[in-house]
N, C-alpha and C positions, 0 to 999 in steps of 0.2 A: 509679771502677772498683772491683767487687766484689772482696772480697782472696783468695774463695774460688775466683776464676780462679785462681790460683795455687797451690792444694794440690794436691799427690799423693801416693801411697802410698808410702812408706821403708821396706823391711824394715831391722829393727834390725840385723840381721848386715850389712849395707851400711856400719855406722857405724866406721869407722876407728883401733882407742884407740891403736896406736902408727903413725909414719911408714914408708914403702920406706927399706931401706938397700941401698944409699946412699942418697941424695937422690935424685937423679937417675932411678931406675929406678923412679919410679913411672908411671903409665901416664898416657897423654894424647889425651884426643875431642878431635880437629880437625873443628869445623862449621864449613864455609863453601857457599856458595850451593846450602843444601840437603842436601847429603854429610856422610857421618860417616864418619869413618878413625881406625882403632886404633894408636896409637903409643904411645911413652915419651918420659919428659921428656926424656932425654939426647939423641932427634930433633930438639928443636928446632932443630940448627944444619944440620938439611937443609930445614928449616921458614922459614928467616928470608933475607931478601935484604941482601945487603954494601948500606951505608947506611941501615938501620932503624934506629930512634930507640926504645930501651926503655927503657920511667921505669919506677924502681925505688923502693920506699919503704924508705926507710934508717930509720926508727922500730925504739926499740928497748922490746920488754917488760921491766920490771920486778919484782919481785915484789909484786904487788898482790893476795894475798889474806891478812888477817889475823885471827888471831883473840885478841878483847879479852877483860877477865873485869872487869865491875864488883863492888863489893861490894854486901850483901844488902841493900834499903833497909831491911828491919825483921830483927835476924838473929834473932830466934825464928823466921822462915820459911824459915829454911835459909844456909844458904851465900852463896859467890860466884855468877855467874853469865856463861856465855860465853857471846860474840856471834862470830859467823863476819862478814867484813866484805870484799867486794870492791870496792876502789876504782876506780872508773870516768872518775872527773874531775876534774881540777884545776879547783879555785876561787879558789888565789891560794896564796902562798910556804909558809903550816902547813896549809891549807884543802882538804880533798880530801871529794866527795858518795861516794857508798860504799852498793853495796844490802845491807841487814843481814838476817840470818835465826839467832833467829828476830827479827824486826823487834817482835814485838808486846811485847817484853822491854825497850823502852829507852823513854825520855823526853826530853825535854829539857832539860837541864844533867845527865846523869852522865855519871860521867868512865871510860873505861874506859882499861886500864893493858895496856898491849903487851908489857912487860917490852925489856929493855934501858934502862932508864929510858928508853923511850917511852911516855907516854902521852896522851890526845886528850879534850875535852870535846863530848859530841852535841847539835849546836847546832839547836834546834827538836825538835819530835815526828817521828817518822815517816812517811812520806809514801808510800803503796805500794810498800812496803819500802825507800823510799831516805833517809838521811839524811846530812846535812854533820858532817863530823868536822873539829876546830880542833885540829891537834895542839899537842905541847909543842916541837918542833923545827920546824925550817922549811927550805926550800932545800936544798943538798946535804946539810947534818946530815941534815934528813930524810930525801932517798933513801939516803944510808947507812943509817939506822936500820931502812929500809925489809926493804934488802938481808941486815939482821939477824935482823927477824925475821916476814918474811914468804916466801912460799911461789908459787911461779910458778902465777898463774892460766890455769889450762886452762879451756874452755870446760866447761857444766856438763854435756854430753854426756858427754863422756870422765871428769870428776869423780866423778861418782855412779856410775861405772863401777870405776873403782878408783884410788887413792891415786897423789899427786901422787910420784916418786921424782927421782933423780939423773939419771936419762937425760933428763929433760923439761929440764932448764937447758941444754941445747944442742939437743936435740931442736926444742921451741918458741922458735927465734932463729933468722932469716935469719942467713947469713954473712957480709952487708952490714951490717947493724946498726948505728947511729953513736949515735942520740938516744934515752934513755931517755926513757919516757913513755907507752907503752903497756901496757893490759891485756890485749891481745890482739893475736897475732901476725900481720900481712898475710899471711896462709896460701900466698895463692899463691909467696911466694917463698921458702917452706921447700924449696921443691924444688930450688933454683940450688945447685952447689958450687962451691968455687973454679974447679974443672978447667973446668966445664960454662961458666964466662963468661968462664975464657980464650977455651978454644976459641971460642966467640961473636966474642969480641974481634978473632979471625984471623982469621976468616970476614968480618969487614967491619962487625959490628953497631955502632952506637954507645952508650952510657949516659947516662943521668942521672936525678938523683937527685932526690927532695923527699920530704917527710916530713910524714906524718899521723899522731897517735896516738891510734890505734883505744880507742874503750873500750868496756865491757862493752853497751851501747846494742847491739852489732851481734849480740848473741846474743836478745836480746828476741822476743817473740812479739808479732807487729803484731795486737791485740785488736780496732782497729776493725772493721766490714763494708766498710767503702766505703776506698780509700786515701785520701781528700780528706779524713779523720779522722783519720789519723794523724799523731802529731806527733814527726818524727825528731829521735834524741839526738844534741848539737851534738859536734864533735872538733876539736881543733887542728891545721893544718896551715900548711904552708910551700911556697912556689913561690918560690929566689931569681932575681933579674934573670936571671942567665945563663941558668938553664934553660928560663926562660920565653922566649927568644932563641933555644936549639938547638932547641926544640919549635915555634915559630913558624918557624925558618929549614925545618926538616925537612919541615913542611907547604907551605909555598915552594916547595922544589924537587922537592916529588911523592913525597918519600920517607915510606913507611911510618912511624907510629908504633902502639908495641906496649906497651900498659899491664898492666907486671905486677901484676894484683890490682884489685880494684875498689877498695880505699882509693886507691891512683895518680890510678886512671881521677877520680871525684868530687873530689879535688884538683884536677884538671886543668879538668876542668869547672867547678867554683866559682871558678876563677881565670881565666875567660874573659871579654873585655870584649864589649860592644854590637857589636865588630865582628867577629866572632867570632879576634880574636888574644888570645893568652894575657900574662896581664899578670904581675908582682911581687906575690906574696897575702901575706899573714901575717893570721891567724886565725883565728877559728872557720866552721864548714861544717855545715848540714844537711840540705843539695842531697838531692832525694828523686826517684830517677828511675824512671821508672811508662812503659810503651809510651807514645809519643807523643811522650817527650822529642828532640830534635834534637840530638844529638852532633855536637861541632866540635873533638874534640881526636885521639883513638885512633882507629884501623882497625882494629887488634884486640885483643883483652883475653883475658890469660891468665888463667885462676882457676881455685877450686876449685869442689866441687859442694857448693850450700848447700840450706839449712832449707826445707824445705816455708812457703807463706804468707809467707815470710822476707823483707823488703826487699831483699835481696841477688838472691836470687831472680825478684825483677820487674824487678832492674837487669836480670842478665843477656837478659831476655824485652825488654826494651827497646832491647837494644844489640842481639841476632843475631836477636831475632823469635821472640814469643810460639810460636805452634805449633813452629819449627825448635828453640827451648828442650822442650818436653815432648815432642817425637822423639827429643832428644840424652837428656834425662832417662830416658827409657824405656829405650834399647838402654844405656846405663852401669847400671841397674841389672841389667836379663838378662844384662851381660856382666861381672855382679861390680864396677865399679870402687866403688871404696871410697871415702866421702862425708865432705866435712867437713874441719874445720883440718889435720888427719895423713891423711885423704884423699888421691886421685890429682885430677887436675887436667883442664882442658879450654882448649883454642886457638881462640875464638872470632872469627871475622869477622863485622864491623859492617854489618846488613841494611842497602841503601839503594834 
């Protein structure tokens, strides 16, 4: 499938650099069979039926953007030299890949110095712009060290926009949050506050949890022409017994389920057996969903509004249907909503 069925036009002013406050009050396209309705998040609890099944991703961001300074290899040519560095994936207990910029600055064996006495050896040359970093700590040392001295990674839309501050260390964190591990926030669920999943909770909804941690892969620009060349960037995720039990029992008894965010939804799907019941997962996912694909977990999928050409993008066209995607596309941008991780959101029902 051409990838260029999936572009459309984004005026910049569309692009979202801080969240609605509250939470809750940012706006919400409900597509379903065909219809597009103007609401706000804090509607969803006239939106949901007592008994609905909402898997939530409890992944939690860390500070994952760093910046190293090697020394000069010859120092008649100057100084030290910084490297900006987002980490995207765990490789093992010191071991995280990381896209560097400027990338064409490093080599294979220097050492760059983080300061806190952390510092990391780049293990191999660079690889369009991505390389492995073998720190000097490992395991929780490390994400302390982490938490020292690095900087909550915002997507690069909002980055080159303007500087990362204080308001973003709560701003980009669901208030579910359990498992540190992500570089990137399940967007959709920046919008839930406490108050808004009480009330949910009163109203009859049910919860559960699993956890994916998103990494930078989900901001990428898909370069192939054709999807069938694209090769998606792998994430860790979790489905334990139990919930894979409330989510098979919920499908049983005809009750809705409702996946917040497309990290949920592709967990959910990677952990579907032959029959199509949801099993116990632990591992990596690079489940790539294109029109065509056959969903057997979610009814509906809550999200946000993503990237032009963007694999997120084709999820959603795959889940509610390509054309009802660039209707909803079009009237959210004449009608202002604001696009992207700090974005407003949309309540999607599954074409069938």
């Amino acid at each position: 499938m051409r990838v260029d069925l999936f572009d459309f036009h984004l005026p910049n002013e569309c692009i979202a650099l801080r969240p609605a406050s509250p939470r809750d009050a940012a706006r919400l396209l409900v597509v379903e069979d065909g219809g597009l309705a103007d609401r706000l998040v804090r509607d969803l609890v006239d939106l949901v039926r007592p008994g609905d099944l909402m898997v939530l991703n409890n992944t939690k961001v860390f500070p994952a953007e760093l910046v190293g300074t090697r020394p000069p290899r010859d120092p008649s040519q100057g100084g030290p030299v910084s490297i900006q560095f987002s980490l995207h994936k765990k490789l093992g207990p010191d071991r995280w890949a990381a896209f560097a910029r400027p990338a064409r600055r490093l080599k294979a064996g220097d050492r760059m110095d983080f300061g806190c006495d952390l510092s990391a050896e780049v293990e191999g040359d660079p690889h369009e712009g991505e390389v492995a970093l073998a720190f000097s700590q490992s395991d929780a040392a490390l994400l302390e060290a982490f938490h020292e001295v690095g900087a909550p990674p915002l997507p690069p839309y909002i980055s080159a926009k303007r500087a990362t501050d204080e308001r973003d260390l709560e701003d980009y964190q669901t208030v579910f949050a359990q498992h540190e591990g992500s570089v990137a926030a399940p967007t959709a669920g920046l919008h839930f506050t406490d108050g808004l999943l009480a009330t949910l909770k009163e109203k009859g909804v049910r919860f559960a949890e699993v956890t994916l941690h998103v990494g930078a892969g989900t901001f990428l620009p898909v370069k192939a022409v054709d999807t069938d060349d694209h090769n998606m960037h792998a994430e860790w995720g979790s489905v334990s017994a139990q919930v894979a039990g409330e989510v098979n029992l919920a499908r049983a008894e005809g009750r809705r389920i409702i996946a917040v965010g497309t990290t949920a939804l592709r967990l959910l799907e990677s952990a579907v057996d032959g029959e199509g019941h949801v099993q116990p997962y632990e591992g990596e996912t690079d489940i790539f969903m294109t029109p065509g694909f056959e969903f057997q977990t979610a009814d509906i999928l809550m999200t946000n509004f993503h990237l032009p050409k963007s694999t997120l993008f084709m999820l959603v066209s795959a889940f509610a249907g390509t054309g009802e995607m660039r209707e909803a596309y079009d009237h959210a941008i004449s009608q202002n909503y604001r696009f992207y991780s700090y974005g407003d959101a949309s309540l999607l029902h599954r074409k069938v």
